[in-house]
C-alpha positions as CSV (number, residue, x, y, z in Angstrom):
1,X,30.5,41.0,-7.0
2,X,30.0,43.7,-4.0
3,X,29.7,41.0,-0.1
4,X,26.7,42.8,0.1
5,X,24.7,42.5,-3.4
6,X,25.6,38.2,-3.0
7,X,24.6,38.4,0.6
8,X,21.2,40.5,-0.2
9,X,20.7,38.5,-2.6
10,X,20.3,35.1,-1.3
11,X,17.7,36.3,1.2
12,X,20.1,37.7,3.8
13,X,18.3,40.6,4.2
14,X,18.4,43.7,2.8
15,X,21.7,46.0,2.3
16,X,21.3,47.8,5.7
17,X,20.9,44.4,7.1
18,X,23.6,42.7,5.6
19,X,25.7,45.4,6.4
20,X,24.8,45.0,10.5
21,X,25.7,41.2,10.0
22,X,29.1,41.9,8.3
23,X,30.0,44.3,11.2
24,X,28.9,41.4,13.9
25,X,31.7,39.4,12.2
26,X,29.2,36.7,11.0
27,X,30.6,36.5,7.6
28,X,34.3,34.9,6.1
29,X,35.5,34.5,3.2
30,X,38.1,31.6,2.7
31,X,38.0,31.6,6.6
32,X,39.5,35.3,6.6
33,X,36.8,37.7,8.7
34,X,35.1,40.1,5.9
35,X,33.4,43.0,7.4
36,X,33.8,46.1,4.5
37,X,30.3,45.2,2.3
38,X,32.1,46.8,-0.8
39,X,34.7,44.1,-0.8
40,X,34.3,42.2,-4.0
41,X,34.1,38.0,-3.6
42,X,34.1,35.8,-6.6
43,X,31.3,33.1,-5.0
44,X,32.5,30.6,-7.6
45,X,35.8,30.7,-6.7
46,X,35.7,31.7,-2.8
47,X,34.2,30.1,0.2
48,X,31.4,32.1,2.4
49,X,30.4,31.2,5.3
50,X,27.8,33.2,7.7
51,X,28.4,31.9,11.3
52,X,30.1,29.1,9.9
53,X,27.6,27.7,7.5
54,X,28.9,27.8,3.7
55,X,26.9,30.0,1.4
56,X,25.4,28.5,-1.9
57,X,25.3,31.5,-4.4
58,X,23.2,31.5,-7.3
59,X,22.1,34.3,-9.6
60,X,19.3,32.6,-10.7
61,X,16.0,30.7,-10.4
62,X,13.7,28.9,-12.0
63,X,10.4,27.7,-11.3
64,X,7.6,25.5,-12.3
65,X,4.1,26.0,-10.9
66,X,0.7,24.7,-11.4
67,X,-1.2,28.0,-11.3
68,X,-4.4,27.7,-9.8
69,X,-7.7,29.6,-10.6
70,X,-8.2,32.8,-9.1
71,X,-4.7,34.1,-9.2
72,X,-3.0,36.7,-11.6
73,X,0.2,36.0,-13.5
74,X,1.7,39.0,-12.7
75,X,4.6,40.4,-10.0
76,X,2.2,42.8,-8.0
77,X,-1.1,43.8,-7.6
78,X,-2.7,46.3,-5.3
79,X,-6.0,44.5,-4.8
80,X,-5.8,41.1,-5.8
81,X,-3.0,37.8,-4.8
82,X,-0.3,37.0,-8.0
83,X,1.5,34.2,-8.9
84,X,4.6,35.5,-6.7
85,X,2.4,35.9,-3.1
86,X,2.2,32.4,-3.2
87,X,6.2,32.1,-3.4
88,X,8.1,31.0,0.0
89,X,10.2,34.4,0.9
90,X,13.5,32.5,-0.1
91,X,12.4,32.6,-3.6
92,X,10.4,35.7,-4.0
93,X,13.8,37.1,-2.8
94,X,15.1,36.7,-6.0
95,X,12.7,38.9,-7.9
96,X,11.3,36.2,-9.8
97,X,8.5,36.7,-12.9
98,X,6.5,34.7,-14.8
99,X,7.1,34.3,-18.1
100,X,4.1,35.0,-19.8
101,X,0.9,35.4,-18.4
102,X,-2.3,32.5,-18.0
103,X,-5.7,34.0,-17.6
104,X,-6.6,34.5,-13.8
105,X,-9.2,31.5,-14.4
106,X,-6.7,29.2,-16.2
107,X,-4.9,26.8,-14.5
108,X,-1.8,24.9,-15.0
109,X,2.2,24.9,-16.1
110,X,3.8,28.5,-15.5
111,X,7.3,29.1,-15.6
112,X,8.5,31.7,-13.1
113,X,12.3,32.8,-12.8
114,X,14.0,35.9,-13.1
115,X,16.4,34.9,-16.1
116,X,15.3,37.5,-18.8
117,X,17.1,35.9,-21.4
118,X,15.5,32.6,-21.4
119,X,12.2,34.0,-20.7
120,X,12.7,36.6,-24.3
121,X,13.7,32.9,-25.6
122,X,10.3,31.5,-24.7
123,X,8.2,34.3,-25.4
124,X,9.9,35.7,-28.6
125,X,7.2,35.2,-31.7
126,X,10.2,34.2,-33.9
127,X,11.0,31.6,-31.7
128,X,7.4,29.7,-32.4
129,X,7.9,28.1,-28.9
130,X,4.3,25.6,-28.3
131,X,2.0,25.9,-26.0
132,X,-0.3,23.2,-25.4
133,X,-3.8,23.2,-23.9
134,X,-6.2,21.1,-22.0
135,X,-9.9,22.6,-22.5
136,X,-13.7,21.6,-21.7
137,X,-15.4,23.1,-24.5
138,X,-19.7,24.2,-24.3
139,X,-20.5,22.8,-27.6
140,X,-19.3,19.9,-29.8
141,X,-15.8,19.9,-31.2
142,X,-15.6,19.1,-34.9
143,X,-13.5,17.9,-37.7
144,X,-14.6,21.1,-39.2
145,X,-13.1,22.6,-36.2
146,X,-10.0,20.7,-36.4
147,X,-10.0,22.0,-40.1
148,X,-10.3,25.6,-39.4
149,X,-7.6,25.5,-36.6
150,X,-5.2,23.9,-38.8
151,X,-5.8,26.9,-41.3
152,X,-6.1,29.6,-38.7
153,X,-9.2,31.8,-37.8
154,X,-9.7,34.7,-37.6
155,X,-9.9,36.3,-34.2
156,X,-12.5,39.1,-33.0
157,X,-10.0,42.3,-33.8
158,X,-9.7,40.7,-37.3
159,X,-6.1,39.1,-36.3
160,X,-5.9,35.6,-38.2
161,X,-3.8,32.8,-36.0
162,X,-1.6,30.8,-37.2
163,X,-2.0,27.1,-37.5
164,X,-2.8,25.8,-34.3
165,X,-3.2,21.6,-33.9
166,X,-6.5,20.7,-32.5
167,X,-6.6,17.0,-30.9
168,X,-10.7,16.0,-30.2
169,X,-10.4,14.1,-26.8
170,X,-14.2,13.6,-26.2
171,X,-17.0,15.1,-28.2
172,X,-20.7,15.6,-27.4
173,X,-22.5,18.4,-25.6
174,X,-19.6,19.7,-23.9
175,X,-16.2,18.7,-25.6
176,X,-12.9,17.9,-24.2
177,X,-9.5,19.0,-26.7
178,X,-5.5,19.3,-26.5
179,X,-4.8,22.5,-28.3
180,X,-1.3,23.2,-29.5
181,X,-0.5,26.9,-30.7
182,X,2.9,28.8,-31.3
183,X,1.7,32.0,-30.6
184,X,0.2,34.1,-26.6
185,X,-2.0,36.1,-28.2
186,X,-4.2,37.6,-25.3
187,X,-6.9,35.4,-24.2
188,X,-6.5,33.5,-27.6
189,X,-7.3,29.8,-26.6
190,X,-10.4,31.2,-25.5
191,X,-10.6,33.7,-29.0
192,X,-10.1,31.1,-31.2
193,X,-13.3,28.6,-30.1
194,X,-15.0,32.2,-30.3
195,X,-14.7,32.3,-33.9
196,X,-15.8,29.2,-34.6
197,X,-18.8,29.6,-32.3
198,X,-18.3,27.6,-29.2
199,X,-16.7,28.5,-25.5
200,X,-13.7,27.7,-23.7
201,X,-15.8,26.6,-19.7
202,X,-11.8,25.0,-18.4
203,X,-8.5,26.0,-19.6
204,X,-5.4,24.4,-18.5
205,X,-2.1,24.5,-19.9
206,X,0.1,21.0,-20.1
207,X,3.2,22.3,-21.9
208,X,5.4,25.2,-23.0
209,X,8.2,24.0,-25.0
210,X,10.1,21.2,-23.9
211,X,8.5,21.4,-20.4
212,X,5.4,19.8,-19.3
213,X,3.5,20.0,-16.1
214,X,4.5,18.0,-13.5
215,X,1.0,15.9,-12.3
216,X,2.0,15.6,-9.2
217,X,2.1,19.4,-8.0
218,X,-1.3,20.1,-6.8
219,X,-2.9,23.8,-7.8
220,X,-0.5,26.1,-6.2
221,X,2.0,24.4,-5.3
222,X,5.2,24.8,-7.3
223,X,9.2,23.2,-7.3
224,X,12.5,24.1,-9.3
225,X,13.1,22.9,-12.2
226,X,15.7,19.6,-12.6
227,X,19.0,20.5,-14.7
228,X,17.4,17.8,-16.9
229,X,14.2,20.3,-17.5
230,X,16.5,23.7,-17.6
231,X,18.5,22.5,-20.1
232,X,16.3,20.9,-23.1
233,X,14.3,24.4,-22.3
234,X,17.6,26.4,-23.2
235,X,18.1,23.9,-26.0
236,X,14.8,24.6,-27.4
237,X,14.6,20.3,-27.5
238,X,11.6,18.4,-26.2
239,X,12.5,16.7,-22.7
240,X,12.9,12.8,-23.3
């Protein structure tokens, strides 16, 4: 890869940047001066250093947030803040997305990275990939609910759901659930209490896949994910 693409990439600035710091003589590779940004480096199997400090290349990132409310899963918006303003600049340098979108009132797990590949994994219908849900529900939640769920209802545009696993936490006036579905359907947590009469007030999401929400990441803040996490995601198995 082109000095200047790893460089760039990694939050060095951008090309015309890098370009000034190559010239200043900042940059070695395996201790020999590099100043031509075309020059191609192999980062796993070369040394860089910029002003003597070795450079950790990486292509990729992946993060885990707990979204807060208020806040669009999206990459950019020209009125309101995303999911990637809240991002410290040496991870938003990466280009990051997030895979999948939550509600701009829904809270909770959102994976943002900039691997395509696993985020097609995650989001592909074929792969049936579960989603689980925390929700206060405005009504009481049923076995009849639980029932029609397990069959799938029919949403507003005439779309019928596939089975999704309702779990009855606390029932009464307003109901607390964990819902589990395979499909992102927009808004369809929300849809599906619709059909069978009763509103979705709080909506958080606990899992996607093998990863679950970390508890201790307050709303908005976000870390990387452990090699533990990345790889039972990629595996497509739950996370011991």
């Amino acid at each position: 890869m082109r000095i200047d693409k790893i460089l760039s990439n990694i939050g060095y600035g951008s090309r015309k940047e890098v370009k000034k710091l190559l010239k200043s003589g900042a940059v070695k590779v395996n201790d020999r001066l590099l100043k031509d940004p075309k020059e191609q480096v192999n980062p796993d199997m070369e040394i860089v250093t910029v002003h003597g400090e070795r450079v950790e290349y990486r292509e990729f990132i992946y993060l885990m947030m707990n979204k807060p409310p208020g806040v669009l899963s999206a990459t950019e918006d020209n009125y309101q803040e995303t999911v990637i303003d809240i991002l410290e600049p040496e991870d938003s340098v990466f280009e990051p997305f997030p895979v999948g979108r939550l509600d701009k009132d829904t809270e909770g797990l959102l994976l943002i990275t900039n691997d395509g590949k696993l985020a097609h994994q995650l989001l592909s219908p074929k792969k049936h990939v579960p989603k689980t849900y925390f929700a206060v529900i405005d009504g009481e939640v049923t076995e009849r609910d639980i029932e029609a769920f397990r069959n799938g209802v029919t949403l507003d545009d005439g779309y019928e759901t596939k089975p999704g696993e309702l779990n009855i936490l606390k029932s009464g006036l307003t109901s607390d659930i964990e819902l589990t579905i395979m499909e992102g359907k927009f808004h369809q947590v929300k849809r599906m209490f619709e059909a069978v009469g009763k509103r979705v007030v709080y909506l958080k999401r606990l899992s996607m896949g093998s990863l679950q929400l970390d508890e201790e990441l307050e709303l908005g803040e976000y870390r990387e994910l452990t090699a533990e996490e990345l790889e039972q995601l990629k595996a497509g198995q739950p996370a011991e």
